[in-house]
VEXBAFI-783260 format. One line per 5 residues: their letters; for each residue x, y, z negated of C-alpha. Coordinates in Angstrom, 2 decimals, decimal comma. Layout:
<recs>
A = X/Y/Z ~ ... $
</recs>
This chain:
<recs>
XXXXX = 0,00/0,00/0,00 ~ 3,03/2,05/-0,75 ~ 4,46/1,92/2,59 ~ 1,58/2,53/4,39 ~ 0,94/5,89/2,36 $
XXXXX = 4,35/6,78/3,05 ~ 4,12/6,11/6,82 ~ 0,54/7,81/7,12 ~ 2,31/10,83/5,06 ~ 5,47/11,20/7,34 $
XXXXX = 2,79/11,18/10,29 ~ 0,74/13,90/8,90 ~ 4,22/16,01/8,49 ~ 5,48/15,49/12,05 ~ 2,48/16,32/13,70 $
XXXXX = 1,92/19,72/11,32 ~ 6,25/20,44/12,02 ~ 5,31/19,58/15,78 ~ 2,70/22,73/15,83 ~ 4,23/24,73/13,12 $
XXXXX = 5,77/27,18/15,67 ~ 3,76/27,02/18,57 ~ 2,40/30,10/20,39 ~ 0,98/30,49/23,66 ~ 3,33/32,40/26,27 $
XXXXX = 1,59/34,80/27,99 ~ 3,60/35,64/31,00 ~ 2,94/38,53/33,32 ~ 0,47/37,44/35,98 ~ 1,42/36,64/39,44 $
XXXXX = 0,27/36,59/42,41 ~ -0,75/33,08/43,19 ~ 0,81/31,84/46,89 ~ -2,75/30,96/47,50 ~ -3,96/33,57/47,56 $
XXXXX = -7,05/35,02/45,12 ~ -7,76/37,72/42,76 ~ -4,79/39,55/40,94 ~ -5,09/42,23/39,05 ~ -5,88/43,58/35,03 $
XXXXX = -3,37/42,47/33,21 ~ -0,02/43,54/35,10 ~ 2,30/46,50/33,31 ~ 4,48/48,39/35,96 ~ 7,26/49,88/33,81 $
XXXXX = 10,07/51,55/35,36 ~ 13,77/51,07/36,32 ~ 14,41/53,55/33,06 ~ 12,64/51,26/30,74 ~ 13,58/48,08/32,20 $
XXXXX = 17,90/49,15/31,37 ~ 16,98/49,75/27,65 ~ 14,37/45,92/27,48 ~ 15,85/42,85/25,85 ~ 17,33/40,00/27,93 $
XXXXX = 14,43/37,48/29,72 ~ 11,26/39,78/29,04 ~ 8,86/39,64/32,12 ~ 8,78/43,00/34,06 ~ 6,56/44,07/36,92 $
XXXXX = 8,77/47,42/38,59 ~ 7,62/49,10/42,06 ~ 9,72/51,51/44,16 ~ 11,92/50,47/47,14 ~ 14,67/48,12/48,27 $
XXXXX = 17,29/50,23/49,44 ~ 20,53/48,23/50,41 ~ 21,71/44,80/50,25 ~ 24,65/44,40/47,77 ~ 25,71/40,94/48,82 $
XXXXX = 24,40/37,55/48,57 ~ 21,04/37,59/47,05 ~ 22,05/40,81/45,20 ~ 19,95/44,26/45,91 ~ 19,77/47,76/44,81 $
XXXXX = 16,42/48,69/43,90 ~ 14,93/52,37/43,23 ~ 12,04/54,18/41,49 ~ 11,62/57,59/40,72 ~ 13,11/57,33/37,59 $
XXXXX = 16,98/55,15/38,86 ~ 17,91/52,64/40,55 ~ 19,08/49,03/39,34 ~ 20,29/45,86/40,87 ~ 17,87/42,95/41,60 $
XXXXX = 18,30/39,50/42,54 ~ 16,17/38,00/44,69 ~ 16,58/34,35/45,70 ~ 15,37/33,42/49,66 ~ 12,52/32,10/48,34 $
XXXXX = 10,96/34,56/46,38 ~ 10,54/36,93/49,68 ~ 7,77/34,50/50,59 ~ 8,42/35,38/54,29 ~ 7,85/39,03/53,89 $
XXXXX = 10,51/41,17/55,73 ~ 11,18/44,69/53,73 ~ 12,75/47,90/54,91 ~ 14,18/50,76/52,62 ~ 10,97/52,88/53,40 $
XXXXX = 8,65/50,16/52,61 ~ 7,24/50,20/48,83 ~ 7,44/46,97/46,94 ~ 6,28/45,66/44,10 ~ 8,84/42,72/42,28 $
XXXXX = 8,10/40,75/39,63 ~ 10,46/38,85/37,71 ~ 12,46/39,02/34,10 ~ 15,01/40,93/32,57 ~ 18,71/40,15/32,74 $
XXXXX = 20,34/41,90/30,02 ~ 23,97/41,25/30,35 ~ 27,19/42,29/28,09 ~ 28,06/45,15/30,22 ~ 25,31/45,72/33,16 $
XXXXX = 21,28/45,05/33,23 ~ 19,92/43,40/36,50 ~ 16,32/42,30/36,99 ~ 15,78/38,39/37,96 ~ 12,80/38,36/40,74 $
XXXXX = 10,51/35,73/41,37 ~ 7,99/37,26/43,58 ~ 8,32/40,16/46,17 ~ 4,79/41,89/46,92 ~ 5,19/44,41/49,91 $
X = 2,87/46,93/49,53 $
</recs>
């Protein structure tokens, strides 16, 4: 009787530790390849903001693409500065951007030691 006590007990605990520090993410909403309704919930903050945000927190940002700065590596500007974006082949989804065109990326925060870059996983031309 003593064991099973003890091995109903240890159940109980794992299964409270298991949930003990779960919270729902809720990321920034994206636009589904699909297609569908977006909108409500997205944040634009700027290129300002984004250089003084913690390292991996999701960030909407629109302005414009304004020169390629080697493989996968772009300088991105909004009224407020400009900051360097990566943006995998992927994420452009077949889109092709110009300098004047307005976009609108969505991705995360790279804080780094010595520079900030933004992470993109979805390029919306506007």
């Amino acid at each position: 009787m003593k064991k099973i006590s003890m091995i109903a007990l240890g159940g109980i605990l794992s299964v409270g530790a298991a949930f003990a520090g779960f919270q729902p993410d809720t990321p920034v909403q994206k636009p589904s390849s699909m297609g569908g309704f977006v909108g409500g919930s997205e944040s634009i903050v700027t290129v300002k903001q984004v250089k003084e945000m913690r390292d991996d927190v999701p960030v909407v940002v629109q302005g414009n693409i304004v020169q390629r700065m080697g493989d996968e590596k772009y300088l991105f500007e909004d009224s407020t500065g400009s900051i360097t974006v990566e943006i995998d082949n992927k994420d452009w989804r077949g889109q092709t951007v110009s300098p004047s065109d307005t976009v609108k990326l969505y991705g995360e925060v790279d804080a780094g030691l010595f520079k900030t870059e933004i992470d993109i996983d979805y390029v919306e031309k506007m």
